[in-house]
C-alpha positions, 0 to 999 in steps of 0.5 A: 803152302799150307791151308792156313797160308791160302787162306790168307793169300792174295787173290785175283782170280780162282786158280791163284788160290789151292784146292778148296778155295775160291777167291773172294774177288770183293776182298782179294782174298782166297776163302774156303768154299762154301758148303750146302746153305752157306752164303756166296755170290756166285758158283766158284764159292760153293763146295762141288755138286752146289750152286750159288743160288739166290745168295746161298750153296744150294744142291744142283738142280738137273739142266731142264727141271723145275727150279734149273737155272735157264736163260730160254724157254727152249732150257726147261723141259715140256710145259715149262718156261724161263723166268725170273724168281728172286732176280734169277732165271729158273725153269717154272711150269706154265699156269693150269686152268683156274690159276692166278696168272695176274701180272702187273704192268711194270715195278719192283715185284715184276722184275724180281719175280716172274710167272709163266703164261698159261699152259698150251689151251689155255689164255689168260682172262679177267672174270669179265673178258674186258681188259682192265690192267689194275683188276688182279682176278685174272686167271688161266682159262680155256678160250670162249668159242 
């Protein structure tokens, strides 16, 4: 088959289409992969040494670093944790001392993106040590004795 020929083939999965090409499972077609900042919906659309993150072919990132898809905390490296941003789960570093660590009840914007507790010492506090869920200044500090 000539590429011209892929390019329009019926597809239900990856391997009916050739080198180069992916299958468009939403259309049933075979589509040429992706290169770095194009659109796609998952990692078989993008050219080799990309992933499919946040919508877009973006360049690896090395398993364990900031920024590296996870699905545990045991993923990331050292004062990192697994959390949602953008609706994907990605290594994030724990919050330092004197850092937002507000985080609403529930909602949109808590599903969607997520922060990581504070780092190892450190607990999460209100300017006035007194739970109040809807005060925002709440931030990283090291514990009263």
């Amino acid at each position: 088959m000539s590429r011209l020929e892929f390019f329009f083939a019926v597809c239900d999965q990856d391997r009916a289409c050739g080198r180069g090409f992916s299958c468009d499972r939403h259309f049933g077609l075979c589509v040429p992969l992706r290169g770095e900042g194009h659109y796609c919906r998952r990692d078989a659309q993008c050219v080799r040494g990309l992933s499919c993150m946040f919508g877009k072919c973006h360049r690896s990132i090395p398993n364990g670093q900031e920024g590296a898809r996870c699905k545990v905390d045991r993923d990331c490296g050292a004062s990192m944790c697994c959390a949602r941003h953008h609706g994907e789960q990605v290594c994030k570093r724990r919050l330092l001392r004197g850092e937002s660590c507000y985080v609403p009840d529930g909602g949109l914007a808590f599903s969607i993106n997520q922060i990581c507790p504070c780092d190892e010492g450190l607990l999460c506090r209100g300017n006035n040590f007194i739970y109040q869920p809807e005060e925002p200044n709440w931030t990283c500090q090291v514990p009263k004795q």
